[in-house]
N, C-alpha and C positions, 0 to 999 in steps of 0.2 A: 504494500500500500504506500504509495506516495504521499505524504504530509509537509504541508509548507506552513508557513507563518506568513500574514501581510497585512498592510496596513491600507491597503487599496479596496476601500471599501463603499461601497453601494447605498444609498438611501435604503434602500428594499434592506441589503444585508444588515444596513443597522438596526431595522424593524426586525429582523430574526435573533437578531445577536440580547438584542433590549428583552425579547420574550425569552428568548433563553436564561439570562442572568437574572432576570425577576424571579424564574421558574427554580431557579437552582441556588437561591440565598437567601433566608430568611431576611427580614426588613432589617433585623441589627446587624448584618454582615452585611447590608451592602449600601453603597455613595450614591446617593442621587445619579442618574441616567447622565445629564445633561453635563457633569461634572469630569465624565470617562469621556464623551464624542466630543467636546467641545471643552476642553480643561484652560480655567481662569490663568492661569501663569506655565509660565514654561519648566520643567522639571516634576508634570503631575502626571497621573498613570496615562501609559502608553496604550491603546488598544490593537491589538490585534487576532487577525480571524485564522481560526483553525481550518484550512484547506486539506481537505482529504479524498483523492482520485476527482480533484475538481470539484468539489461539494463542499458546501460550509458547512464545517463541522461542528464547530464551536469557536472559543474567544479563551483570552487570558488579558489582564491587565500587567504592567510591568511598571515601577518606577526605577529610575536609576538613580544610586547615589552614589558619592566616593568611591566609599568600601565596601559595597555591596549593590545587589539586584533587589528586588522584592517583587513576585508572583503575588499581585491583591487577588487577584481572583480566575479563574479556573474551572471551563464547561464546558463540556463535551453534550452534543446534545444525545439527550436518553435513549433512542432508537440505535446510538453509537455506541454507545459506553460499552467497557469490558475487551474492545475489540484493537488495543494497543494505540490507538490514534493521542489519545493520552499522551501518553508514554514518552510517544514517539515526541509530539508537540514539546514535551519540556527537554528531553535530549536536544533538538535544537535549539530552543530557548538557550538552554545552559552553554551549548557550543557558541550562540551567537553572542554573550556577554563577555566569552572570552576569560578568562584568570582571576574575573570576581566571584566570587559567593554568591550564590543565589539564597534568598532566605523567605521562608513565607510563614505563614501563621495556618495552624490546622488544629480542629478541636480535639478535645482528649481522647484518645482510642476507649473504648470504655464496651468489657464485653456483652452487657446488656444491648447495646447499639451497635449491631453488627457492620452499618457502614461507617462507624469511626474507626473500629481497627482496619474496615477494607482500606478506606483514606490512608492510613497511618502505613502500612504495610505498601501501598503503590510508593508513594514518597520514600519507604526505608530502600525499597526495588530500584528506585532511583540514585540511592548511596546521599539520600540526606538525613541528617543524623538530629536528634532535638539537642535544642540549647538551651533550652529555658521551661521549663514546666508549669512555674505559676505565673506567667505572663497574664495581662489583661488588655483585653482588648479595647481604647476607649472608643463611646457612644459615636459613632456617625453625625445625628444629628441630635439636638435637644428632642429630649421627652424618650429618647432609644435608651438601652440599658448598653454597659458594659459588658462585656465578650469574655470567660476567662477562656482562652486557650494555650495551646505551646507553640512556639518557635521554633521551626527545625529548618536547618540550611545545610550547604553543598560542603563546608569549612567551618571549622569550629571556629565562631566569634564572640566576643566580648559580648553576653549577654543583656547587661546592663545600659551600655551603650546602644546597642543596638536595637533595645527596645524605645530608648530614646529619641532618638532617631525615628525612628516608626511616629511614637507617640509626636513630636515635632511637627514632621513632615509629612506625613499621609495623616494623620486625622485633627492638627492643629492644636494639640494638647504642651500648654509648657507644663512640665513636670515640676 
């Protein structure tokens, strides 16, 4: 199977991509729509579309910083899943950042909830390792709650920091 990433996208693919990421995030994981296709300042998440045998597959958000990458978000649409396009999509992600750390946030694997270990387990498949276990995620927007998740990237980093960083810079929080 062929998978690309790109950033050349459609009126139409945006309406697919927007139904997608609503379908696939609860409200306190995810940023206002208008915020991913059209980002206020320069250095806000990147979007791009999961191409797969020429089919939009799904999307991921990216932002880049210094010393690291950060994967916001990540969907493969449901009629795909299971069938590597995943995979594949963050293998290039991680090739196309080059000798940064990629780092993203994923909820607790927890065995009662069979797709947080699947989550947790795609990512370890991946060789990204958790850094941080009681990370929190802060609220998106007023009246959202807090997120606890972990942090798990490509390179072991400075937790602390780098949740700072997060909190700073993607969700506007000074600590």
């Amino acid at each position: 199977m062929n998978v690309e990433l790109t950033t050349d996208l459609t009126a139409d693919d945006l309406n697919v991509l927007n139904d997608l990421y609503s379908s696939s995030f609860p409200a306190e994981e995810r940023r206002p729509w208008g915020s991913i296709v059209s980002p206020a300042t320069a250095g806000c998440p990147e979007l791009f579309a999961i191409i797969a045998d020429g089919r939009l597959a799904g999307m991921l958000t990216l932002w880049s910083f210094d010393r690291f990458a950060y994967v916001e978000h990540l969907a493969v649409d449901p009629g795909l899943r299971g069938s590597g396009i995943g995979s594949t999509a963050m293998r290039e992600l991680i090739e196309k950042v080059g000798n940064k750390p990629v780092v993203l946030e994923i909820e607790p694997p927890v065995d009662s909830l069979p797709e947080t270990v699947r989550r947790h387990n795609f990512y370890r498949s991946l060789r990204f390792d958790t850094i941080d276990t009681g990370y929190i995620q802060p609220p998106y927007s007023p009246g959202l709650p807090s997120v606890p998740l972990h942090l798990m990237a490509t390179t072991a980093l400075p937790r602390i920091s780098t949740a700072a960083t997060l909190h700073s810079r993607v969700y506007g929080q000074n600590d």
